[in-house]
C-alpha positions in Angstrom: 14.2 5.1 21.1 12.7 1.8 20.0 9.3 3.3 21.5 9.5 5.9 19.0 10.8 4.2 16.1 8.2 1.2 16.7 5.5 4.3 16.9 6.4 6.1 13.8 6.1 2.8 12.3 3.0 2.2 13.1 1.3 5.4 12.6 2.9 5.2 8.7 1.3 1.9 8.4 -1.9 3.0 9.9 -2.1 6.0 7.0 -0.7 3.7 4.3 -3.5 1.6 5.5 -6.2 4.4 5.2 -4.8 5.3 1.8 -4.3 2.3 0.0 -7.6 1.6 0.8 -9.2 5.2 -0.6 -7.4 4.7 -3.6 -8.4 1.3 -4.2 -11.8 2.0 -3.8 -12.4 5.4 -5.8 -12.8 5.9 -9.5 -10.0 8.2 -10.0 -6.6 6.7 -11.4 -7.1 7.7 -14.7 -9.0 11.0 -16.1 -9.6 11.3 -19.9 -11.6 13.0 -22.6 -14.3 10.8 -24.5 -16.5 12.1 -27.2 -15.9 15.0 -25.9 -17.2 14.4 -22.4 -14.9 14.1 -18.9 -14.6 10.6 -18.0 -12.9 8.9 -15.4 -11.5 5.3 -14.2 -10.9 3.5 -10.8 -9.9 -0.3 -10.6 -13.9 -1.0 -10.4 -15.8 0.8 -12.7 -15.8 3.9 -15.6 -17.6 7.1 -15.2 -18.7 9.5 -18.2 -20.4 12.3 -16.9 -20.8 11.7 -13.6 -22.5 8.2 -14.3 -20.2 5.2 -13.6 -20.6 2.1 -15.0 -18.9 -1.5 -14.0 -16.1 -2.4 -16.6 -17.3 -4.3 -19.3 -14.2 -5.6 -20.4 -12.3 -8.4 -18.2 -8.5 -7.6 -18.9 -5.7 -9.9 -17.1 -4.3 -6.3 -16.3 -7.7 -5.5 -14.5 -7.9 -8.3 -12.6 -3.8 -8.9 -11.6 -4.2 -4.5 -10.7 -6.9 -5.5 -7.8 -5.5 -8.4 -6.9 -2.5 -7.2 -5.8 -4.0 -4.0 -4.3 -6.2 -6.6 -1.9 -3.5 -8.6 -1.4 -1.3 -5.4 0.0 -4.7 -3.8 1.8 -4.7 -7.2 3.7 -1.2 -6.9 4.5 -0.6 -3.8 5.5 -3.9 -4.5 7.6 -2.1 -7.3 9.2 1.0 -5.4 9.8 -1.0 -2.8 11.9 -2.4 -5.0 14.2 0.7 -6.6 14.8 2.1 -3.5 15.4 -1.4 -2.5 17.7 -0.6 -5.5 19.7 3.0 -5.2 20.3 2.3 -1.8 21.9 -0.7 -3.0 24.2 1.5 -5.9 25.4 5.0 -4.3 25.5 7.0 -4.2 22.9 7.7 -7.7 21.8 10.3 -8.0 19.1 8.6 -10.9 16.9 5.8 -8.9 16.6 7.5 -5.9 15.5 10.0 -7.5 13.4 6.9 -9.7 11.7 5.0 -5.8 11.2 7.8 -4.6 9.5 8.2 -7.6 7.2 4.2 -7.4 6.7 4.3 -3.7 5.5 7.7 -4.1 3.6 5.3 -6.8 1.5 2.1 -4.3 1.4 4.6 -1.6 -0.2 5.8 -4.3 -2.5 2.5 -5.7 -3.6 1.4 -2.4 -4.3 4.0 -1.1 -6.0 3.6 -4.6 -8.6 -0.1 -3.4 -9.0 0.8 -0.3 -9.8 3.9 -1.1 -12.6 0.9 -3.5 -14.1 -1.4 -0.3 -14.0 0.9 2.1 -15.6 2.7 0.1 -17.7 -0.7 -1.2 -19.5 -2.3 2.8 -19.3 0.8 4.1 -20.7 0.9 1.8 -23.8 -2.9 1.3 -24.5 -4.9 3.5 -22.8 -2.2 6.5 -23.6 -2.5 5.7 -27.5 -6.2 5.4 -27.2 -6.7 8.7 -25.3 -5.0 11.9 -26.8 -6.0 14.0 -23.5 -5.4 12.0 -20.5 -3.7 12.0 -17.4 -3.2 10.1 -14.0 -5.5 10.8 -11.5 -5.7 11.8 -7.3 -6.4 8.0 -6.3 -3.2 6.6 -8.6 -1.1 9.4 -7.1 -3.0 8.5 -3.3 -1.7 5.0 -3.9 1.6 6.0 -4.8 2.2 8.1 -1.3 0.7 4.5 0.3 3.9 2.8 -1.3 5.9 5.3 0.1 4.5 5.5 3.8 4.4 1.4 3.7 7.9 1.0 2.4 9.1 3.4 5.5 6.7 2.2 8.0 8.1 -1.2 7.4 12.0 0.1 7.9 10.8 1.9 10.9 9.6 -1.4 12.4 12.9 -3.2 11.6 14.8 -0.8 12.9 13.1 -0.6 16.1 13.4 -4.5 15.9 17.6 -4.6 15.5 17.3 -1.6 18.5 15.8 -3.8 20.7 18.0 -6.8 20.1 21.1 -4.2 20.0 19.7 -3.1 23.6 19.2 -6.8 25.4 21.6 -7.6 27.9 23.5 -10.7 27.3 22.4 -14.0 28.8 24.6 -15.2 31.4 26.2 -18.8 30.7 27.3 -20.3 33.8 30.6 -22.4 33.6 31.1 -26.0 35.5 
């Protein structure tokens, strides 16, 4: 059992890895119309008509939104190869305990970079834009939260199964 649930574990964090890091990276999180033409936006860069541009603006919103997306990139990151390791050398329980802490933060972070992101589309962007919507990578990033957050449980789980499971220590009396 703690095989499996250490397993499941992993492979969540290993595809909340692979899509925390598409949606960071793509230009998708927001659609909308401008003068007329399709436009889109990622955390990086704007693209009207197929030609993207950097942003030109620096926003605190901007800048907290990737930084907390790297931050959660890097820790779910670390909490795979925690969770790598503990399989290639046996299952050892502070690595698989620390894994599940490490993804349990990933989901965390991201989920903060993503209240920022909607809560600063929703009241600017959303007055600025009449036809807008969210976009594949926002919704991507939200699954991410989702696989991180149980990726992490699954890893403490398999962490109070294995201490459940240990035979007592013997204490010899004098």
């Amino acid at each position: 059992m703690l095989y499996t649930l250490a397993g499941g574990g992993t492979l969540c964090g290993v595809a909340a890895l692979v899509l925390l890091i598409v949606s960071t990276a793509t230009d998708f999180w927001m659609q909308y119309r401008y003068s007329g033409a399709s436009a889109n936006q990622g955390l990086w860069r704007f693209c009207i008509n197929h030609k993207c541009h950097a942003h030109t603006i620096t926003v605190a919103f901007w800048d907290a939104t990737r930084a907390f997306m790297l931050l959660s990139v890097l820790s779910c990151f670390a909490g795979v190869l925690l969770g790598l390791s503990a399989f290639a050398n046996g299952t050892k329980s502070r690595r698989v305990r620390t894994e599940g802490f490490a993804l349990l933060l990933s989901g965390f972070l991201a989920l903060l970079a993503l209240a920022i992101y909607t809560g600063v589309t929703v009241n600017f962007f959303g007055k600025r834009f009449l036809d807008w919507r969210f976009s594949w990578s926002y919704i991507v990033a939200w699954v991410a939260i989702i696989l991180s957050f149980a990726a992490g449980g699954f890893q403490l789980c398999a962490y109070q199964k294995n201490i459940a499971e240990l035979p007592p220590t013997n204490v010899q009396e004098s």
